[in-house]
C-alpha positions in Angstrom: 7.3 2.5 -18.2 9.2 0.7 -21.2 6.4 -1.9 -21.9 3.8 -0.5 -24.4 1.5 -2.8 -22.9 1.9 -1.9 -19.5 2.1 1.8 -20.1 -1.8 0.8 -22.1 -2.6 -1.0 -18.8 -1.6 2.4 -16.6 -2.9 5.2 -18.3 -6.6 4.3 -19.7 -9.0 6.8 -20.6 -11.0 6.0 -17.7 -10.2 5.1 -14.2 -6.5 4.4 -14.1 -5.4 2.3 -11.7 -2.8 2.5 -9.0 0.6 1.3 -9.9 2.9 -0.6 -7.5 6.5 0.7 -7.5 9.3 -1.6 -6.2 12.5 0.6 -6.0 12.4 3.0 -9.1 10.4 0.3 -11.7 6.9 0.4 -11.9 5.9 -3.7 -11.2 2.2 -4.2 -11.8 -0.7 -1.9 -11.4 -3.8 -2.3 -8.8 -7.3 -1.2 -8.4 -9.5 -0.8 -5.2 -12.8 -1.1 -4.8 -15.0 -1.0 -2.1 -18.4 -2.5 -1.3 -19.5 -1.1 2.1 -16.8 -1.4 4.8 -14.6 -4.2 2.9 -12.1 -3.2 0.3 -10.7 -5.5 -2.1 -7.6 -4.5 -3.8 -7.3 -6.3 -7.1 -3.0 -6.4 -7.8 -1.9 -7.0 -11.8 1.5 -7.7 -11.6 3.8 -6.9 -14.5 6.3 -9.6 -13.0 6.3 -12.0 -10.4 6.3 -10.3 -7.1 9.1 -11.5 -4.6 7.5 -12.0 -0.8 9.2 -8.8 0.2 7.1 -6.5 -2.5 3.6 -8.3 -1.8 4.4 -7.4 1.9 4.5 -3.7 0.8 1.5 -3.8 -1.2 -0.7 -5.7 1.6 1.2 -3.3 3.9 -0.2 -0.1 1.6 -3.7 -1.8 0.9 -4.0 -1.8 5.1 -3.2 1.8 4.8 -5.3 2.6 2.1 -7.9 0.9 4.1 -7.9 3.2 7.2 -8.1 6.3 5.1 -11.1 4.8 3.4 -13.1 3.7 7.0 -13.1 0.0 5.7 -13.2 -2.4 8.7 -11.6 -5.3 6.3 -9.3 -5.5 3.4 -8.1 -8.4 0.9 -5.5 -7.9 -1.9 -6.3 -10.7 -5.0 
């Protein structure tokens, strides 16, 4: 990650996020949460995401979703 600032924003001292990869560059990073059976996936992106990569990353959230037993996601 050539951005000091996003490399700061990736690897915290506690709870790094997720990052969202389009192709080889890492694009933004994202953290989930969950409060009962709703996840929200909060997305920072690095850039602005084309409709294409927010597809993926509502795509992965749905995923992430099912492995975590949550009956509804959002991604902010």
């Amino acid at each position: 990650v050539p951005e000091p600032a996003h490399r700061k924003q990736i690897w915290t001292s506690l709870g790094a996020p997720g990052v969202v990869v389009s192709g080889v560059d890492v694009v933004g990073v994202w953290r989930p949460t969950q409060k009962a059976r709703r996840l929200e996936v909060a997305v920072t992106p690095f850039r602005a995401l084309d409709a294409g990569e927010r597809a993926a990353v509502a795509a992965e959230a749905e995923r992430l979703a099912v492995v975590r037993g949550a009956a509804e996601v959002t991604v902010a």
